[in-house]
CHARMM internal coordinates of N, CA and C (Angstrom, degrees):
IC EDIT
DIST 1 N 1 CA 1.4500
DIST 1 CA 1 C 1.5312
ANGL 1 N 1 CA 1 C 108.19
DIST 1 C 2 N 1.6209
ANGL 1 CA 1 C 2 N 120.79
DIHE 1 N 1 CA 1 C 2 N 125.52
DIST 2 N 2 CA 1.1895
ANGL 1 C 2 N 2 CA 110.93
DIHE 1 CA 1 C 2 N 2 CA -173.66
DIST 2 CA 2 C 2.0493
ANGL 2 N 2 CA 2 C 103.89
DIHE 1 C 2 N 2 CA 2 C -72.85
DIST 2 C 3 N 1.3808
ANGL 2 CA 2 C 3 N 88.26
DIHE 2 N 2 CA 2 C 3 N -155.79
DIST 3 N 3 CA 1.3493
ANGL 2 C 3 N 3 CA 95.71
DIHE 2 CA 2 C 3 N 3 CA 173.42
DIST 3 CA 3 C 1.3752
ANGL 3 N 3 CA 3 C 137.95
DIHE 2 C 3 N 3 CA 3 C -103.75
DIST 3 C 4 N 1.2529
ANGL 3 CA 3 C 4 N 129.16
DIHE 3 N 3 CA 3 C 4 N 150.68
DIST 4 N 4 CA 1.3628
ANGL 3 C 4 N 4 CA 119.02
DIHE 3 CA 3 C 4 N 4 CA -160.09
DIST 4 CA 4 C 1.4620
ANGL 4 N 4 CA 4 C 112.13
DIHE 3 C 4 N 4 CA 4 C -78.84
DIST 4 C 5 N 1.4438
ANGL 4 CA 4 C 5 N 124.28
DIHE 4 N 4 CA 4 C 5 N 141.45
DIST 5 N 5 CA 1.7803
ANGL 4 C 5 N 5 CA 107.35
DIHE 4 CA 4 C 5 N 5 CA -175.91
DIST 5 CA 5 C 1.2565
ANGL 5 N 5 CA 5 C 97.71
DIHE 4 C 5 N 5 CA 5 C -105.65
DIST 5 C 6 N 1.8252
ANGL 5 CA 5 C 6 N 134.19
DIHE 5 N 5 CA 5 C 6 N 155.14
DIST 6 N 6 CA 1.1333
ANGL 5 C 6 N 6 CA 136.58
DIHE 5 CA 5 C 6 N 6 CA -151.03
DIST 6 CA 6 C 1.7274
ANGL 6 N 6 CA 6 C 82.95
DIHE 5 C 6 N 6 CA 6 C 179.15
DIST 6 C 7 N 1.6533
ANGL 6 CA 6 C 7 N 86.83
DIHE 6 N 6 CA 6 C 7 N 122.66
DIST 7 N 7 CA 1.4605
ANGL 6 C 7 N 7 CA 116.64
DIHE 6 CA 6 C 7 N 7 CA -169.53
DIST 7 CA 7 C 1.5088
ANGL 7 N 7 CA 7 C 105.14
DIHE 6 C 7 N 7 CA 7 C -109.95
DIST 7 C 8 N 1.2477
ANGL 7 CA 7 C 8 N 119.96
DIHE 7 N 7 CA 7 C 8 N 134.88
DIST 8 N 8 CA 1.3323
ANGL 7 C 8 N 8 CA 145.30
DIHE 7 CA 7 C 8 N 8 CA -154.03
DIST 8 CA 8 C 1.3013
ANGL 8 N 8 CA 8 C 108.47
DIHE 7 C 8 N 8 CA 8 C -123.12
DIST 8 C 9 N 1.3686
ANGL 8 CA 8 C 9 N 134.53
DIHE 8 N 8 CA 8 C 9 N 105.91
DIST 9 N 9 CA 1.2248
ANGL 8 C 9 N 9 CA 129.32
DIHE 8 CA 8 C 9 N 9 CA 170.40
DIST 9 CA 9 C 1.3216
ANGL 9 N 9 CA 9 C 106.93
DIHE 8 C 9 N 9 CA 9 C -108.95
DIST 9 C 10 N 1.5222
ANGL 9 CA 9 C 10 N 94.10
DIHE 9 N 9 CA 9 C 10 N 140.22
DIST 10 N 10 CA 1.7343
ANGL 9 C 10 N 10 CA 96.37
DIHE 9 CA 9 C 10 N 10 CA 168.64
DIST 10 CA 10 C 1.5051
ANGL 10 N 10 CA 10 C 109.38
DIHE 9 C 10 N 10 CA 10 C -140.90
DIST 10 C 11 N 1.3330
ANGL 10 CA 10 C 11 N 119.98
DIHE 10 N 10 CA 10 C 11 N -170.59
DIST 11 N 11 CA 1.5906
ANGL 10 C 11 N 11 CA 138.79
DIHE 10 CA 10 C 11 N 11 CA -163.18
DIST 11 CA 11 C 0.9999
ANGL 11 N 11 CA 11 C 112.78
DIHE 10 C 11 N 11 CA 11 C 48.85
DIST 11 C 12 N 1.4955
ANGL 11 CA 11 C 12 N 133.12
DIHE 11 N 11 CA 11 C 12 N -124.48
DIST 12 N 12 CA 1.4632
ANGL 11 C 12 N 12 CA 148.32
DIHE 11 CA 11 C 12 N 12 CA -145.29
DIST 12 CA 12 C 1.5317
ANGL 12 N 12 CA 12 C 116.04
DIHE 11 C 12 N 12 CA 12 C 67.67
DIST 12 C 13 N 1.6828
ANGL 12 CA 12 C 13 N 102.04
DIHE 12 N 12 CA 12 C 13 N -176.72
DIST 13 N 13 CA 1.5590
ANGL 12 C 13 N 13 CA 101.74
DIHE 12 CA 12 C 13 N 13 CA -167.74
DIST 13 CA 13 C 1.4673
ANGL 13 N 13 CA 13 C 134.77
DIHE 12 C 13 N 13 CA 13 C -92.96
DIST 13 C 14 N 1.9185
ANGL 13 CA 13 C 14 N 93.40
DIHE 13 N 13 CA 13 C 14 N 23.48
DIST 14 N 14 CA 1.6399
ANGL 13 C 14 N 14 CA 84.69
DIHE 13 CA 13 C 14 N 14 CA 167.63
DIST 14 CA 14 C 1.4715
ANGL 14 N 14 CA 14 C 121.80
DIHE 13 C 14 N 14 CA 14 C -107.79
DIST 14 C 15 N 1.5388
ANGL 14 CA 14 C 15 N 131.57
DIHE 14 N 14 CA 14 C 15 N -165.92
DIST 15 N 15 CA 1.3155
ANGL 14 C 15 N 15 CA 123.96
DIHE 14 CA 14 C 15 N 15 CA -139.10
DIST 15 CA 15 C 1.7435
ANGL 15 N 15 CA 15 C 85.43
DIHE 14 C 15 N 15 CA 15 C -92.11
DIST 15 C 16 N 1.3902
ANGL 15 CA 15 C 16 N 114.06
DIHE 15 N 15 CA 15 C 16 N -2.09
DIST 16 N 16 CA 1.4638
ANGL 15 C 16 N 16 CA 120.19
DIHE 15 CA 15 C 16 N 16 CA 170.04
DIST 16 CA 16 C 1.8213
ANGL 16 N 16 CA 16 C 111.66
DIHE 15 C 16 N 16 CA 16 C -63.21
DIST 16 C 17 N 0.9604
ANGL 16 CA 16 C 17 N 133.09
DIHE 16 N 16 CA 16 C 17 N 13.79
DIST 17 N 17 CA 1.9232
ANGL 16 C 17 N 17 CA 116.24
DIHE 16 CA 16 C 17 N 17 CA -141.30
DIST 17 CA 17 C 2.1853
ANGL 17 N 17 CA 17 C 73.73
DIHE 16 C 17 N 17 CA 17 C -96.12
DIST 17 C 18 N 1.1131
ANGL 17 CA 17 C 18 N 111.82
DIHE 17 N 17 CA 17 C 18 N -52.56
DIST 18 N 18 CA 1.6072
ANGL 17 C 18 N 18 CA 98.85
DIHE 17 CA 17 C 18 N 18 CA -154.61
DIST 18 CA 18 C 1.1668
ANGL 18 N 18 CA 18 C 80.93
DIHE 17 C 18 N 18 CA 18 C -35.94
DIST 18 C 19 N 1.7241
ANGL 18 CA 18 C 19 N 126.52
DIHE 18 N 18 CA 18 C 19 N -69.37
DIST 19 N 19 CA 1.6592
ANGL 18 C 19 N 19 CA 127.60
DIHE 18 CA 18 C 19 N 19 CA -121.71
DIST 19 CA 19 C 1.3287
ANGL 19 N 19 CA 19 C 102.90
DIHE 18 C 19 N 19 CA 19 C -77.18
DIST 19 C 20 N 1.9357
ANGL 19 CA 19 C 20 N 135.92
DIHE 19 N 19 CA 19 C 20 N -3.05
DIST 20 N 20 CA 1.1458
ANGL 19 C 20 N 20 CA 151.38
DIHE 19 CA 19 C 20 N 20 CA -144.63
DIST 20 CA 20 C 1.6027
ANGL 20 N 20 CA 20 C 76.99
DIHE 19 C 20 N 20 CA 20 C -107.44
DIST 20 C 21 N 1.5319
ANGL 20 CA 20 C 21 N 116.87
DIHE 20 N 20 CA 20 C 21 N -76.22
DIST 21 N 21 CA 1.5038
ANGL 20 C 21 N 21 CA 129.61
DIHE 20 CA 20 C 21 N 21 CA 168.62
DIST 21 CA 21 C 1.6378
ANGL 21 N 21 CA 21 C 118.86
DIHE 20 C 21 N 21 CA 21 C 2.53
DIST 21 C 22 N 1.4537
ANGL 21 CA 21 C 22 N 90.83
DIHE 21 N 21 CA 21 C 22 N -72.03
DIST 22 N 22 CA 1.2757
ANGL 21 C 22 N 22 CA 135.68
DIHE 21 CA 21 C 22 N 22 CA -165.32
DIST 22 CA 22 C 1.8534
ANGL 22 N 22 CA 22 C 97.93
DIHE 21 C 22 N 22 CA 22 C -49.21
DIST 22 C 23 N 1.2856
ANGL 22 CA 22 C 23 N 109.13
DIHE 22 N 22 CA 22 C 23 N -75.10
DIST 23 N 23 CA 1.2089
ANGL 22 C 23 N 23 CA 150.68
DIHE 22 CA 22 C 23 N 23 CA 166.76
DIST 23 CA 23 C 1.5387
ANGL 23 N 23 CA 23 C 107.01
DIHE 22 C 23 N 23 CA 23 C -29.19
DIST 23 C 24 N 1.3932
ANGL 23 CA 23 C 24 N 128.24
DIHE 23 N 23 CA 23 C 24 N -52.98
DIST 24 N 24 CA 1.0671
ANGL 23 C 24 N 24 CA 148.00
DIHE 23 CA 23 C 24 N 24 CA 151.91
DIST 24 CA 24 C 1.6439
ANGL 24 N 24 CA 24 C 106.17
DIHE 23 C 24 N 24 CA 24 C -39.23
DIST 24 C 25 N 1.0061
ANGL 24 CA 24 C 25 N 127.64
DIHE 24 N 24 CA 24 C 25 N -73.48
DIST 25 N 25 CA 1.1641
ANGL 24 C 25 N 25 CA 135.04
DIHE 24 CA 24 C 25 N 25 CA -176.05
DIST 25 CA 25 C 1.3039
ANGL 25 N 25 CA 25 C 126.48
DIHE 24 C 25 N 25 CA 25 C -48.59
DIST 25 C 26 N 1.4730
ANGL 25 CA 25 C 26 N 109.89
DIHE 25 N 25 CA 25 C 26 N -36.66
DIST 26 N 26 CA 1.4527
ANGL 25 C 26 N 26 CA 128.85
DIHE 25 CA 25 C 26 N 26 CA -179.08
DIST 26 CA 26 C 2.0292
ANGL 26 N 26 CA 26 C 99.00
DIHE 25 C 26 N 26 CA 26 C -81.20
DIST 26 C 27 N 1.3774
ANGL 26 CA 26 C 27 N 118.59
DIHE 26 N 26 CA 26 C 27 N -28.42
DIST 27 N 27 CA 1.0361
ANGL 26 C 27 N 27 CA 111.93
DIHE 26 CA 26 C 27 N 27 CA 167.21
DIST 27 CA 27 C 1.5609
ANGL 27 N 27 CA 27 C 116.17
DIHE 26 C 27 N 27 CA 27 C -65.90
DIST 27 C 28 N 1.5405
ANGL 27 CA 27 C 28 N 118.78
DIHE 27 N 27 CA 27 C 28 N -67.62
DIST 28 N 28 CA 1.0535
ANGL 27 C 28 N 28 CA 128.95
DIHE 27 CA 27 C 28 N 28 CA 159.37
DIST 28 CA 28 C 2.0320
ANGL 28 N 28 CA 28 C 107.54
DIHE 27 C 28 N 28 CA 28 C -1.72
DIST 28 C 29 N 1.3372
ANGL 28 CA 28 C 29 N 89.68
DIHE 28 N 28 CA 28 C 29 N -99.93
DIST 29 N 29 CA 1.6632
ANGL 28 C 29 N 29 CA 112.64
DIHE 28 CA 28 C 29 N 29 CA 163.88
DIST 29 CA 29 C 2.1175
ANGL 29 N 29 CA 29 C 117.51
DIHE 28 C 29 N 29 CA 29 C -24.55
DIST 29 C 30 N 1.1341
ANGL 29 CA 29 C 30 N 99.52
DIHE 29 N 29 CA 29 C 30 N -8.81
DIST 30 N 30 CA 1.5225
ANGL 29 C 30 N 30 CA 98.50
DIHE 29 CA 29 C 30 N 30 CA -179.62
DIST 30 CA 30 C 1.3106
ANGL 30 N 30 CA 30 C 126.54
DIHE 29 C 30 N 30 CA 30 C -125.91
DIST 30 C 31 N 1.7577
ANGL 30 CA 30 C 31 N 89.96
DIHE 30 N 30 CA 30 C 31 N -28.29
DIST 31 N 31 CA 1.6032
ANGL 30 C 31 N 31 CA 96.06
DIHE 30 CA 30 C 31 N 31 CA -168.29
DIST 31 CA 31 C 1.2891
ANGL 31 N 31 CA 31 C 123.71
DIHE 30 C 31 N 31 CA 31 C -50.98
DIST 31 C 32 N 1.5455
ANGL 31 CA 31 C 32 N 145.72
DIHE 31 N 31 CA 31 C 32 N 164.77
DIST 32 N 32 CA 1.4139
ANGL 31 C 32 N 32 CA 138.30
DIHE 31 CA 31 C 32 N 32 CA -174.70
DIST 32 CA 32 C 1.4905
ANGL 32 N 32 CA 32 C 78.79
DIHE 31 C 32 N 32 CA 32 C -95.08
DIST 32 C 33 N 1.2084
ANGL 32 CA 32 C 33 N 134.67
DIHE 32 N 32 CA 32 C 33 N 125.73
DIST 33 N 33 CA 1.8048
ANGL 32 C 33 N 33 CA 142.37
DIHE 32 CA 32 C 33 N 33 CA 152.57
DIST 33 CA 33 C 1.6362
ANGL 33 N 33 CA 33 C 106.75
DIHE 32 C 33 N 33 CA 33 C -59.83
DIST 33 C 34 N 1.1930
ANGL 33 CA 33 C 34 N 106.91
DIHE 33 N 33 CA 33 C 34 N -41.93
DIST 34 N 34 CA 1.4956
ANGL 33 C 34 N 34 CA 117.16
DIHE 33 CA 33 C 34 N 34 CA -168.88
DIST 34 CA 34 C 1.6739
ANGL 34 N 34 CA 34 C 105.27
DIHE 33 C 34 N 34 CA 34 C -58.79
DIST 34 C 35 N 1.1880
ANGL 34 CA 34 C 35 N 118.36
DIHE 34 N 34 CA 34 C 35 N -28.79
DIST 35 N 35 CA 1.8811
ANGL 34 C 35 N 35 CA 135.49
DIHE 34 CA 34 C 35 N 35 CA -162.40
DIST 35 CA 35 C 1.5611
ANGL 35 N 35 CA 35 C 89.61
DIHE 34 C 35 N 35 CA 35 C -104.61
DIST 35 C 36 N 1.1797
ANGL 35 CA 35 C 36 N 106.34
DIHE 35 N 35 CA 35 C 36 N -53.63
DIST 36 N 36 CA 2.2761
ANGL 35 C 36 N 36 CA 107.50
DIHE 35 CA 35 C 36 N 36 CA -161.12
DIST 36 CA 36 C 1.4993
ANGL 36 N 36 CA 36 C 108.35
DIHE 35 C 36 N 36 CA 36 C -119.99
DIST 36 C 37 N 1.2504
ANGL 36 CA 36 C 37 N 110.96
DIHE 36 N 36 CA 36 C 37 N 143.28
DIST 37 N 37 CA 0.9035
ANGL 36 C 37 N 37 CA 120.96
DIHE 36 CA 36 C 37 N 37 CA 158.54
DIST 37 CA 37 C 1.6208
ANGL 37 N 37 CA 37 C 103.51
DIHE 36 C 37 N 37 CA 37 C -111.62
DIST 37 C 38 N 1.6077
ANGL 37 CA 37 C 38 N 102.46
DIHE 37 N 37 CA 37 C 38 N 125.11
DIST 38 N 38 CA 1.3685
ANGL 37 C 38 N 38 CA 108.75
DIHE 37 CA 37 C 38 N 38 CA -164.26
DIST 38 CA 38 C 1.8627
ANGL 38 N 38 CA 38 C 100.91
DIHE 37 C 38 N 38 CA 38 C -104.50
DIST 38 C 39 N 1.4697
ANGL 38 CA 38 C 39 N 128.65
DIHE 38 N 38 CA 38 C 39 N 155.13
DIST 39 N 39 CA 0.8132
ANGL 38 C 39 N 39 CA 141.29
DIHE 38 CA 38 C 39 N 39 CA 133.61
DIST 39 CA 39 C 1.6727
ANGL 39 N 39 CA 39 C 147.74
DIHE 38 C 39 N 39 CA 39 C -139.43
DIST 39 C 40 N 1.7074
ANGL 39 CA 39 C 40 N 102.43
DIHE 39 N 39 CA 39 C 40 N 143.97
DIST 40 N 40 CA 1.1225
ANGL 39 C 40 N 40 CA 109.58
DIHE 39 CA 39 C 40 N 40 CA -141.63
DIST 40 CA 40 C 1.9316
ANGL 40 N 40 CA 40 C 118.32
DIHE 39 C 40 N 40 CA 40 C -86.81
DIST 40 C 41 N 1.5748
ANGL 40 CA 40 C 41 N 120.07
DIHE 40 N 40 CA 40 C 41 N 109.60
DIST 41 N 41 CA 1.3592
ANGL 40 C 41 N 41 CA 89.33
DIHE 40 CA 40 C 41 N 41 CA -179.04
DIST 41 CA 41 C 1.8130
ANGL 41 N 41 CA 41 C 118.05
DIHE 40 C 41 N 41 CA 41 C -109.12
DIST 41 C 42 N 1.1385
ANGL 41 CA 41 C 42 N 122.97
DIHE 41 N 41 CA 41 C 42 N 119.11
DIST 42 N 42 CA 1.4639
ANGL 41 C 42 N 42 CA 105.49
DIHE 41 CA 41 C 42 N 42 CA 178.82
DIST 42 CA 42 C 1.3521
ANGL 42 N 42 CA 42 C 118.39
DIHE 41 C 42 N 42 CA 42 C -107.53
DIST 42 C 43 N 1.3255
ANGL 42 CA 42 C 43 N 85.05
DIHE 42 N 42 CA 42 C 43 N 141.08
DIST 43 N 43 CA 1.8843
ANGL 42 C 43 N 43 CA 111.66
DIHE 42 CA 42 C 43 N 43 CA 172.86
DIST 43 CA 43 C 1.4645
ANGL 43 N 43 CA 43 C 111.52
DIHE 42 C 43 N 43 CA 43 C -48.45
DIST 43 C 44 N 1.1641
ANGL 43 CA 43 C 44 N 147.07
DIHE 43 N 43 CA 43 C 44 N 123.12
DIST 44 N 44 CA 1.4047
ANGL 43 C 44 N 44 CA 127.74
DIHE 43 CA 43 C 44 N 44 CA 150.42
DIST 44 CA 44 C 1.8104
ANGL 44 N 44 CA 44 C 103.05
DIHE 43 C 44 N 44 CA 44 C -68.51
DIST 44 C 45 N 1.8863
ANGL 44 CA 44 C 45 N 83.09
DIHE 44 N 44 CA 44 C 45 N 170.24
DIST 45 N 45 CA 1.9750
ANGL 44 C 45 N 45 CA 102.74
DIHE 44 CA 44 C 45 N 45 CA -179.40
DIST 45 CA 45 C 1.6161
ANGL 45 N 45 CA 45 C 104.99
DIHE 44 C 45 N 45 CA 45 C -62.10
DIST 45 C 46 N 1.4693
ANGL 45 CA 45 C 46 N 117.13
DIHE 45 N 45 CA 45 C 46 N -25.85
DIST 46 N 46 CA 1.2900
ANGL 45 C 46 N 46 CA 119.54
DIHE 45 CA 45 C 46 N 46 CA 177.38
DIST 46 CA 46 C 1.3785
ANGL 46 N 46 CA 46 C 126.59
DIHE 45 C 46 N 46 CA 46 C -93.77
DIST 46 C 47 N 1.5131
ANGL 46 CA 46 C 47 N 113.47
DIHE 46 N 46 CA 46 C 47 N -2.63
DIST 47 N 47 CA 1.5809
ANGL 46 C 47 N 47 CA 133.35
DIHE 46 CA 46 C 47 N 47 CA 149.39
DIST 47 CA 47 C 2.0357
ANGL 47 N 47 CA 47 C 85.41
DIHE 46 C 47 N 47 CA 47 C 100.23
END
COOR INIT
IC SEED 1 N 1 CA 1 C
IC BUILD
């Protein structure tokens, strides 16, 4: 069975976007690769 893909959005335009960023990253940094294939979409500050 391949792997499952699981899409990740982060930032957008509120004063939240670093900690969204941030947040992103720590997913990045955890995910099992072996289970997901993850992909990443980000918001810009200007949406």
């Amino acid at each position: 069975m391949g792997r499952l893909r699981i899409g990740v959005i982060f930032g957008g335009r509120s004063e939240e976007h670093p900690i969204s960023v941030k947040s992103a990253r720590e997913v990045a940094d955890n995910l099992d690769t072996e289970k997901y294939e993850p992909f990443y979409v980000g918001i810009t500050k200007d949406g």
